[in-house]
C-alpha positions as CSV (number, residue, x, y, z in Angstrom):
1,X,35.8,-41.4,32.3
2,X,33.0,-43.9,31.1
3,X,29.3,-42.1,30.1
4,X,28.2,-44.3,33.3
5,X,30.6,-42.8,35.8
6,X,30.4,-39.5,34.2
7,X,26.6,-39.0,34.4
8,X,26.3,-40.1,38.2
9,X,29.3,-37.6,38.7
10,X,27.3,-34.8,37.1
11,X,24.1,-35.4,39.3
12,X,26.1,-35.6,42.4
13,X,27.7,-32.3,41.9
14,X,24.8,-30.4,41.1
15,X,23.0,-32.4,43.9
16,X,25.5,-31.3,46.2
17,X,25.4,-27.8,45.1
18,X,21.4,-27.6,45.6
19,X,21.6,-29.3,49.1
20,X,24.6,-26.5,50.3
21,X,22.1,-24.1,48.8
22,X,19.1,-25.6,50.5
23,X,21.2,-25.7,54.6
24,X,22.7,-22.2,54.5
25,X,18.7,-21.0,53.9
26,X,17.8,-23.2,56.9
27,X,20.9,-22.0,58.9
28,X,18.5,-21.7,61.8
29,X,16.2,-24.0,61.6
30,X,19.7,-26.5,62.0
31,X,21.2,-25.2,64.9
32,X,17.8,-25.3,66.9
33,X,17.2,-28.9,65.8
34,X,20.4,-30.5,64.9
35,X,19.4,-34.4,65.1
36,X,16.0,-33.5,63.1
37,X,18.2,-32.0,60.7
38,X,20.4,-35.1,60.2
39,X,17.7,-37.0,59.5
40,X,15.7,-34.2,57.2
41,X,19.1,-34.1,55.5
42,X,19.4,-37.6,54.2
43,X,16.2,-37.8,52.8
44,X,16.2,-33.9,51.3
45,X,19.8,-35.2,49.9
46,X,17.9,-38.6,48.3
47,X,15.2,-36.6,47.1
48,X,17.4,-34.3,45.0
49,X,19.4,-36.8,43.9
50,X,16.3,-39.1,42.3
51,X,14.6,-36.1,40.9
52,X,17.9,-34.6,39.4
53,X,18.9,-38.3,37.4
54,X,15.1,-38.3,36.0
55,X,15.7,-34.9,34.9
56,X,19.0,-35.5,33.1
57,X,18.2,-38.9,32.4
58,X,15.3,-37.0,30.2
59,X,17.2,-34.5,28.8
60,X,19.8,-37.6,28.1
61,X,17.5,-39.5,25.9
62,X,15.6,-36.7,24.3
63,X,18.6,-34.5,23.2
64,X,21.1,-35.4,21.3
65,X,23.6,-32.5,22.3
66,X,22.8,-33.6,25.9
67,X,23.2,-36.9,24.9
68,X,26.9,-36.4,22.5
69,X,28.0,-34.0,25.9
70,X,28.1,-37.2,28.2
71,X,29.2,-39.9,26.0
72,X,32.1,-38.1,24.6
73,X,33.9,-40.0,22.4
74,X,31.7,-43.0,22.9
75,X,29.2,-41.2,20.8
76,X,27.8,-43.1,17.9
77,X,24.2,-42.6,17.8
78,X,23.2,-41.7,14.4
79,X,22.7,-43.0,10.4
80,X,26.3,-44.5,9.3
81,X,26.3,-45.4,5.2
82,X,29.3,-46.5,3.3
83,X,29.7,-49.7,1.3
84,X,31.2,-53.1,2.0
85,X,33.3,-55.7,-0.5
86,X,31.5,-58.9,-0.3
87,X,32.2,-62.0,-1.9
88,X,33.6,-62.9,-5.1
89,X,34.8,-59.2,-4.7
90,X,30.7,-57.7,-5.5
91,X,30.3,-54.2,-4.0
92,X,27.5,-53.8,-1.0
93,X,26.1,-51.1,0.0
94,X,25.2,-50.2,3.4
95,X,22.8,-48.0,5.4
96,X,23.0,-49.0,9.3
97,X,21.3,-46.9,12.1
98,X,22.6,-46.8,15.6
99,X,20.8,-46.4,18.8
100,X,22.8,-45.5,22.1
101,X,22.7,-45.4,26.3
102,X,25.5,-45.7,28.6
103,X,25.7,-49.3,28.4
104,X,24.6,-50.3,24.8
105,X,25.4,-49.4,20.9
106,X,23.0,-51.2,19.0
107,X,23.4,-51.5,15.6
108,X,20.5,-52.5,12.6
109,X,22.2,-52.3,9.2
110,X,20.5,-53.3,5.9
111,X,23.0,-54.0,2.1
112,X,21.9,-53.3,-1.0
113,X,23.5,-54.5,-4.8
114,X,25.3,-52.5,-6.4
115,X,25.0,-54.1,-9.8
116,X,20.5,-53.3,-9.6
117,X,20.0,-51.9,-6.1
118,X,17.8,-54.6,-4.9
119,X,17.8,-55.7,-1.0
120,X,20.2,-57.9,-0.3
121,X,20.3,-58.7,3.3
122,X,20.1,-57.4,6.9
123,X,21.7,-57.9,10.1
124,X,22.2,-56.6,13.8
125,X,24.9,-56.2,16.2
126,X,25.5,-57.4,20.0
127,X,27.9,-57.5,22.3
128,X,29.7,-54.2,21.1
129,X,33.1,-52.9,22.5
130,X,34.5,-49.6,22.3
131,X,37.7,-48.7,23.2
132,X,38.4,-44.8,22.8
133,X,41.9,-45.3,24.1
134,X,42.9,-47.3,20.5
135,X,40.1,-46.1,18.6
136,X,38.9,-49.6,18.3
137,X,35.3,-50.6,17.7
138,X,34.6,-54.5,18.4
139,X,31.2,-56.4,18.0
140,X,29.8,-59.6,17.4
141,X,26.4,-60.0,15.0
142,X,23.7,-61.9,13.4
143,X,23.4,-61.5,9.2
144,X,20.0,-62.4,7.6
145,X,21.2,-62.4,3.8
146,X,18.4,-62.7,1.7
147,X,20.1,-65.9,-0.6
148,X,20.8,-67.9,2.9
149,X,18.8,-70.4,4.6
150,X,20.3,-69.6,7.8
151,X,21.2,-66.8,10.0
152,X,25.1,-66.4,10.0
153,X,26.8,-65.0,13.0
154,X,30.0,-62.9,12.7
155,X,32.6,-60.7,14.1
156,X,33.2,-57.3,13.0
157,X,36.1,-54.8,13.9
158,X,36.7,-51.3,12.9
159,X,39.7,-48.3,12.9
160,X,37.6,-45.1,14.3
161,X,38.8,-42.0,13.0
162,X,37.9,-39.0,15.0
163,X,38.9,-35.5,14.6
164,X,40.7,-35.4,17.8
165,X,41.3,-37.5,20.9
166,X,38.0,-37.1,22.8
167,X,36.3,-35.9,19.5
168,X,32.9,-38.5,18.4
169,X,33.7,-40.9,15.2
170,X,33.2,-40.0,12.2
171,X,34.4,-42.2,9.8
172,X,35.4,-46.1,10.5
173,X,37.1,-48.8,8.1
174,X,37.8,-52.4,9.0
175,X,36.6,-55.5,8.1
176,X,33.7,-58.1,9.2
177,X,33.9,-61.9,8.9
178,X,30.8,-64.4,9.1
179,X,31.2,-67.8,11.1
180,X,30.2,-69.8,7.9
181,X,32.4,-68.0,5.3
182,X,35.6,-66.3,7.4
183,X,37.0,-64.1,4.2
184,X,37.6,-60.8,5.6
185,X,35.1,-58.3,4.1
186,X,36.4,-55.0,4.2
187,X,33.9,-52.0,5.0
188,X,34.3,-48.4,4.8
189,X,31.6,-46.4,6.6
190,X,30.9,-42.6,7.5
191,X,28.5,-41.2,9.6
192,X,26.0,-38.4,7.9
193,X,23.6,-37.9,10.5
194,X,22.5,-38.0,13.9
195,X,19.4,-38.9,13.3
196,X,18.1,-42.4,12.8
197,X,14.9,-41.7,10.6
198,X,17.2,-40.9,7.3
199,X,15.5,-42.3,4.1
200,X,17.1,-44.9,2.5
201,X,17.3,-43.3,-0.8
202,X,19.1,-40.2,0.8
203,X,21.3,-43.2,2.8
204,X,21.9,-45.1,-0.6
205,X,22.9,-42.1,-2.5
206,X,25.7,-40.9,0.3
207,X,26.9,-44.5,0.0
208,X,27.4,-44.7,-3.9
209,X,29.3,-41.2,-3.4
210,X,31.7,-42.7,-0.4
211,X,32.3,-45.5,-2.2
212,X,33.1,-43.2,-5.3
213,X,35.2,-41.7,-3.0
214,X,37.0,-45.0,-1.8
215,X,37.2,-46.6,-5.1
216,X,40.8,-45.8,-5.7
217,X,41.5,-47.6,-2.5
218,X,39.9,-50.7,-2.2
């Protein structure tokens, strides 16, 4: 079930179970005025409904075990750091943050050298594609590379490991490829936090130890 489908299921339910409440209390009043109480119904019933979506649409965006419960596996929201292999084989490191609703994963993601640490470009995803079902992630982006005079659009496409079948990501390795340059560069990315506000020294230093990690691999 999609985070969509699965969030209108939930308010329904519970809508349903408030408005069952709500008649057998006004038993009564129903059978003395039964075409008032068709019409009282419908709007009690739309009331519910509206005011139970804001509140779970609240609790949605402001917690993230709310938010984790209802995507599922679709779940990505968090800080994500690893390290890519760019051209001419030089290592990159990476710190991306990704924000989440039901119908978008947006991710920002900033490299840095690995020979002096310096900046050494940015970029930020669209058109992203999940599919739990194969574990594959899919998205198209824009790269602002610091020694460019242009903006380079790409694809990228990742394996998601997870811990189980509907378990969240945790880890994902594949490979991204920019319009003007189509080498494959392959990246290798785990998720440390939740959170989106992780400095980028604590980011960095996770990547230099996955890459550490990786090195016998790449």
């Amino acid at each position: 079930m999609n985070p969509e489908l699965k969030f209108h299921s939930i308010v329904i339910s519970v809508t349903t179970l408030i408005v069952f409440f709500v008649w057998v209390k006004l038993t009564d009043l129903i059978s003395n005025h039964p075409f008032t109480s068709i019409f009282a119904s419908g709007l009690i019933s739309l009331g519910i409904y509206r005011s139970i979506a804001v509140l779970f649409l609240s609790l949605f965006q402001k917690i993230s075990q709310v938010k984790k419960w209802i995507l599922g596996p679709y779940y990505m929201e968090g800080t994500w750091v690893g390290f890519f292999v760019g051209h001419e084989n030089k290592i990159r490191f990476i710190s991306e943050t990704l924000k989440q609703d039901f119908r978008e994963l947006i991710f920002r993601g900033k490299a840095f050298k690995e020979e002096d640490g310096k900046y050494h470009g940015s970029w930020v995803s669209d058109s992203v594609n999940i599919n739990v079902k194969s574990g594959l992630l899919t998205y198209t982006y824009e790269a602002n590379i610091i020694d460019n005079t242009f903006i380079n659009p790409g694809l990228a496409r990742f394996s998601l490991e997870r811990s189980s079948k509907d378990g969240h990501p945790t880890c994902m390795i594949g490979f991204s490829s920019d319009l003007f340059n189509r080498a494959k560069l392959k990246a290798n990315e785990e998720k440390i936090s939740d959170k989106t506000d992780i400095r980028i020294d604590e980011a960095l230093k996770k990547a230099k130890e996955i890459y550490e990690k990786n090195i016998g691999h790449i």
